[in-house]
N, C-alpha and C positions, 0 to 999 in steps of 0.2 A: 606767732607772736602778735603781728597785724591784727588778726582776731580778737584777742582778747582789749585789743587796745580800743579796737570799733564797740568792742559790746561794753564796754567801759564808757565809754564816750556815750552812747545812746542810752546809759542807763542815767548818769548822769545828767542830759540833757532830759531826759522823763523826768526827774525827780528835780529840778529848775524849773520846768513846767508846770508841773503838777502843782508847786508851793508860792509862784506867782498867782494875781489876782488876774492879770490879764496881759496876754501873747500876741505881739505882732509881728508878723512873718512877712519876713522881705527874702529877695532871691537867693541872699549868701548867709541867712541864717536869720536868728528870731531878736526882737526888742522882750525882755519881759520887766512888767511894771507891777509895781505892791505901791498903789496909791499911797492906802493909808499911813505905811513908810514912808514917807517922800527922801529923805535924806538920811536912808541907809545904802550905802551903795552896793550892799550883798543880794539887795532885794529888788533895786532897778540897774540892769546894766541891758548892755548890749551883746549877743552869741554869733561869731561868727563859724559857720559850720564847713562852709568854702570856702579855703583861701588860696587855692590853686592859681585863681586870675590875678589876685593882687598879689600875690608874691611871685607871680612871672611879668607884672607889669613893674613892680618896684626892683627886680634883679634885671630890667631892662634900662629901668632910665639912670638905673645907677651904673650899669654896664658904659650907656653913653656917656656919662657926666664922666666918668673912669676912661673913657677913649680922648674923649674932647682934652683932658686934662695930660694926656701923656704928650697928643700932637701940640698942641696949642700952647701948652707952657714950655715947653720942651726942657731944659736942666734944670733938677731942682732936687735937692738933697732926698734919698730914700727912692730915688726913681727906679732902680734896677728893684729893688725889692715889692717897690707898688706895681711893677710891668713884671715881676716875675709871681706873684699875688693872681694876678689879672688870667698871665696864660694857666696858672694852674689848677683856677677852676672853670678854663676852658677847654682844657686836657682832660680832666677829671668830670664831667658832665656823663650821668647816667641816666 
């Protein structure tokens, strides 16, 4: 199933590339620009092809903001269900 979801993905991203005017490639994926459209946003956007590091950097700092808030406010209504929320996708981490 993974497979066809990659060959999808890469065929897609061929076929975005192929119909921009011009491809700028940065680490986590490509800018593509169609000048002469300037202000269609199907034909200039941003592709992010990585997002392994910023969705383990944004499930981090929300992890702490999510800790800070359990010690530091301490009773506050829905707190058993935010702290059982918290352990259970710390249980459930595959």
């Amino acid at each position: 199933m993974r497979e066809s979801y990659r060959r999808a993905w890469a065929f897609d991203a061929a076929l975005q590339e192929r119909s921009a005017a011009r491809v700028q490639r940065f680490d986590r994926g490509a800018a593509l620009f169609t000048e002469s459209v300037p202000r269609v946003y199907d034909a200039n956007f941003v592709r992010l092809d990585d997002v392994a590091g910023l969705s383990a950097t944004a499930a981090t700092m929300l992890g702490t903001l999510a800790a800070i808030a359990l010690v530091r406010i301490g009773r506050f209504r829905g707190r058993l269900l935010f702290s059982g929320m918290d352990w259970t996708q710390i249980s459930t981490n595959t």
